[in-house]
C-alpha positions in Angstrom: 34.4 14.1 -3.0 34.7 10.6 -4.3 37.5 11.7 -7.2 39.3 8.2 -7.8 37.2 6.4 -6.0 36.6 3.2 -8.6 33.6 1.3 -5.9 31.5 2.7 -3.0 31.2 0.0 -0.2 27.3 0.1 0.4 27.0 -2.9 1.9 28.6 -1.6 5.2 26.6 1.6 5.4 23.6 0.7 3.9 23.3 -3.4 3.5 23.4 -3.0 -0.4 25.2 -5.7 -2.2 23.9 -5.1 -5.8 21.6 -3.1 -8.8 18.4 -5.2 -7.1 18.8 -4.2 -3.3 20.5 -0.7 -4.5 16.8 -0.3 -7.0 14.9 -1.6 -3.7 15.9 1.0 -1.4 15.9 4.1 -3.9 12.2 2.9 -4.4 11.1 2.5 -1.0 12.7 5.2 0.9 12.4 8.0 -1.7 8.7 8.3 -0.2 8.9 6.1 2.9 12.1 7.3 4.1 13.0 8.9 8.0 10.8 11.9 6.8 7.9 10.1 7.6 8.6 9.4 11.0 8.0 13.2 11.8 5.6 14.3 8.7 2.7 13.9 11.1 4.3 16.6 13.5 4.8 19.0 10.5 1.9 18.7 8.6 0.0 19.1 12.3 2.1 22.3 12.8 1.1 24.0 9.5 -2.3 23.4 9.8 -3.3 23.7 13.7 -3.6 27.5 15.3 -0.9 27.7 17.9 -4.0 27.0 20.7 -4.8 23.8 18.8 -1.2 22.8 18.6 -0.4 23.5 22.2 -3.5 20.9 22.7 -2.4 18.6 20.8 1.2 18.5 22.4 -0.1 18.3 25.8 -1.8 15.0 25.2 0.9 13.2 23.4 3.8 10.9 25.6 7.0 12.0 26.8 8.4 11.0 24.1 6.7 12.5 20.9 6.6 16.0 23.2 10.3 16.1 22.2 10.1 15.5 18.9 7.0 17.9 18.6 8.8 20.7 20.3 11.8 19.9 17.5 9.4 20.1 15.2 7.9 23.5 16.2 11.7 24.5 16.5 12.3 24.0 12.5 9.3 23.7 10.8 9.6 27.3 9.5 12.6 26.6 8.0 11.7 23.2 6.8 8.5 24.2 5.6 5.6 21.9 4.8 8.0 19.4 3.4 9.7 18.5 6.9 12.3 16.7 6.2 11.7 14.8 3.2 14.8 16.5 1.2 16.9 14.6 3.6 15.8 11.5 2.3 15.9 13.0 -1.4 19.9 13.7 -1.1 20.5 10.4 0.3 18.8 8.6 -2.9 20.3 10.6 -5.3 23.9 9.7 -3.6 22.8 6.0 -4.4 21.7 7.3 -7.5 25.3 8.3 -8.5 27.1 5.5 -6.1 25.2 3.1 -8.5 26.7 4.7 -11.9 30.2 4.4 -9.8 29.8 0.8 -9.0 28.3 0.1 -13.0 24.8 -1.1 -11.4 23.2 1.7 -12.9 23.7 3.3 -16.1 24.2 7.0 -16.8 20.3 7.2 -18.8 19.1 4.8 -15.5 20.4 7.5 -12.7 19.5 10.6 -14.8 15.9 9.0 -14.9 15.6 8.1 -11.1 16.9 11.4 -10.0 14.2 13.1 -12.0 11.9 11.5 -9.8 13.3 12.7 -7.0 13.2 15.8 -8.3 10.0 16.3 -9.3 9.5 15.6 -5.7 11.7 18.3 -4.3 10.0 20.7 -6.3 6.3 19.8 -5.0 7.7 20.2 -1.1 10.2 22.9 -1.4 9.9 26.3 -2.7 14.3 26.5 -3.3 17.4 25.5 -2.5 17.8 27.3 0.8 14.6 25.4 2.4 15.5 22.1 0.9 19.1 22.9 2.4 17.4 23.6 5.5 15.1 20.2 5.8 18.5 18.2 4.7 20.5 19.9 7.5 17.4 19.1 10.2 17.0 15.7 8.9 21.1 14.9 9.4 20.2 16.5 13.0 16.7 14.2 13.7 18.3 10.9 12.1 21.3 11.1 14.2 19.3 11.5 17.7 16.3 9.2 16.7 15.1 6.6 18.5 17.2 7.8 21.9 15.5 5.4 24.6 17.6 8.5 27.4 14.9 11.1 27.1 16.5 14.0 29.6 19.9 13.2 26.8 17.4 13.3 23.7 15.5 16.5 25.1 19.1 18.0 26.0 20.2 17.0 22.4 17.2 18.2 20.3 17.1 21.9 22.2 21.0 21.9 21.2 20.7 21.0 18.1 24.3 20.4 17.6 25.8 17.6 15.3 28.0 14.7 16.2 31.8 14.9 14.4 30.6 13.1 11.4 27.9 15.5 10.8 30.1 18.3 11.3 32.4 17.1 9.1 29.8 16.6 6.6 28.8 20.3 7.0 31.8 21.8 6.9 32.6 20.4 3.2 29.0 21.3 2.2 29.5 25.1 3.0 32.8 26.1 4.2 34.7 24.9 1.1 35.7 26.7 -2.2 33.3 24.5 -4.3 30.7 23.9 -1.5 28.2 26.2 -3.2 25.5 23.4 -3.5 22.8 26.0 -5.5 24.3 26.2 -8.7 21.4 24.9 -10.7 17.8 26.8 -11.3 15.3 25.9 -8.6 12.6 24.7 -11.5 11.3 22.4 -13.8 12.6 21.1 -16.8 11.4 21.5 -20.3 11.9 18.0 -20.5 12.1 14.8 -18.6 13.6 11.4 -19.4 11.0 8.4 -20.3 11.4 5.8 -17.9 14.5 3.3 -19.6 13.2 -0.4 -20.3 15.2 -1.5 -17.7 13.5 0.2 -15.0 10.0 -1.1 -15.4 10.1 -2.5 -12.4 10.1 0.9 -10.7 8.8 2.8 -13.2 6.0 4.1 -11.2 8.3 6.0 -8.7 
């Protein structure tokens, strides 16, 4: 996707001007990211019997019924994870944007994205639920936050993407090299020590 492409502009997309800011965010939002907005909906779900859930969803706000009822909607697909994987694809693209842009080294990335993997592998049992949660999580972070609750109840129970998120689809798994699964869903035998130069984060 980014063949030729000599810098990635992060500063427009994601207010990242350099290897401190770009470290920053993979740190904070690997486990702090838009998942958490809705992991108190999913791990509810999983653990409440349909009565107790009902319950529950009765006596929240207008507001968090939507998102409870999108919730419900995709937490079998998701699975106890949510939608965390969303958040884990989106740091390992600054993981590689940062190699691109020589803010991160080859050893720096391979070591942050084992982090993330490890991760990946705790919430999601494969590739097709972690493709799942990343798919929901495009829909959820694209319709947060909608202050038009009839348009964001509308929008939810759709479930449809905007044009950028069906772009981003489409190349994903309509394509000749789209298939994303390529690698065994497992641990390694081995994984990278933490580089010197990442002590600062080196309890990711």
């Amino acid at each position: 996707m980014y063949l030729g492409v000599k810098r990635f502009d992060l500063e427009s997309s994601w207010g990242i001007e350099n290897r401190d800011e770009l470290l920053q965010t993979i740190s904070r939002m690997t486990d702090d990211g838009h998942a958490t907005q809705l992991e108190w909906l999913y791990r509810r779900w999983f653990r409440y019997a349909p009565q107790e859930w009902q319950e529950y969803t009765d006596a929240l706000d207008e507001g968090d019924r939507i998102y409870a009822r999108f919730v419900a909607d995709t937490a079998v697909c998701c699975g106890e994870g949510g939608i965390r994987s969303w958040d884990y694809v989106r740091m390992g693209f600054l993981c590689r944007m940062g190699v691109l842009n020589e803010w991160l080294t080859e050893e720096e990335s391979l070591w942050l994205q084992s982090r993330i993997q490890l991760r990946a592998l705790s919430y999601y049992s494969g590739w097709l639920p972690y493709f799942s949660a990343y798919y929901t999580g495009r829909l959820y972070w694209q319709l947060r936050n909608g202050d038009n609750l009839p348009l964001l109840r509308e929008t939810f129970a759709r479930k449809e993407f905007d044009d950028a998120g069906r772009r981003m689809m489409n190349k994903l798994i309509a394509g000749k090299d789209s298939f994303y699964a390529t690698l065994p869903w497992r641990y390694l035998p081995h994984y990278p020590e933490c580089p010197d130069t990442l002590q600062e984060v080196s309890d990711l």
